[in-house]
N, C-alpha and C positions, 0 to 999 in steps of 0.2 A: 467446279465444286467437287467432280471426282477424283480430279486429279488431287486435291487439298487431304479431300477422306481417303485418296489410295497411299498420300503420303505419313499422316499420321499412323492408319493402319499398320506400314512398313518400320517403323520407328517401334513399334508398341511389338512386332516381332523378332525386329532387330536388338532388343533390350532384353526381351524376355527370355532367352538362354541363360542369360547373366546373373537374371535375377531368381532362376530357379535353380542355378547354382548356386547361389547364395545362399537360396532358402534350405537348398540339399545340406551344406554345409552347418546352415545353423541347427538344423536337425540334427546330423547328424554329432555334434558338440554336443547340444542337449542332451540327448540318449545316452552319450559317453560320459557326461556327469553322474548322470541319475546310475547308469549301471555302477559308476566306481560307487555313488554312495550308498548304495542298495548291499553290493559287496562287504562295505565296511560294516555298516550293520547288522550283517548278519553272521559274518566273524564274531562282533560283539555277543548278540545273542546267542551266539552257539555257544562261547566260550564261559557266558554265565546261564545257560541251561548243565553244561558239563559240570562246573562248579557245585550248582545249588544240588545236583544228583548227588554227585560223591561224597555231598556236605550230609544229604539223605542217610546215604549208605555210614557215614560214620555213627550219624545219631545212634541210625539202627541196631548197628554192633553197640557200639556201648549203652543203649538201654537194656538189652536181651544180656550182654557181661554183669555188670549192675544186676541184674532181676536173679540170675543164676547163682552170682556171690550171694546177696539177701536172703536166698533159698539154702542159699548149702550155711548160709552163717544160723539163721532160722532153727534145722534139722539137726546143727552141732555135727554136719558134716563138710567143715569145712577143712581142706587140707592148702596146704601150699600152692600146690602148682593147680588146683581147681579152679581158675581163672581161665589157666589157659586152653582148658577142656572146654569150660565154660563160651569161652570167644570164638575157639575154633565151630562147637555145636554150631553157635548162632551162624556164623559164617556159611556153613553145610548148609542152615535150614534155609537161609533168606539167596541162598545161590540158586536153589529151587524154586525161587518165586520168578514170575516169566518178566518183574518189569524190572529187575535189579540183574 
């Protein structure tokens, strides 16, 4: 009978390098999935957090352009090129703001 259970024993050690190689390998295939898809995702999201920012920053100029022309059109002083005083101000004032 020991000899039966020292032989099974041998078998179950003799296999088992194989199959923790195995398991190493499907491990490590897994993790190399999930890291590429973890990577593309977040390329994604970066590249539409970048987007929706800049899309920010344009509202912002041109509501503060807009508000400036309505004021100088308002005051009856509006001149030509007081748009582009107008854009630049804004620009100056929102470069100052610490999230833009």
């Amino acid at each position: 009978m020991a000899a039966k259970e020292q032989l099974k024993t041998g078998r179950i050690f003799y296999a088992s390098p194989w199959i923790f190689a195995a398991a190493c390998a499907l491990l490590t295939l897994i993790i190399g999935v999930f890291a590429a898809n973890n990577y593309q995702r977040e390329k994604k999201l970066m590249s539409q957090a970048l987007f929706q920012e800049g899309r920010a920053v344009l509202n912002l100029v041109s509501a503060g352009a807009r508000a400036a022309v309505r004021r100088a059109i308002l005051t009856n002083d509006f001149a030509p090129d007081s748009w582009i005083i107008a854009v630049q101000t804004v620009i100056e004032d929102s470069s100052q703001h610490p999230s833009i």
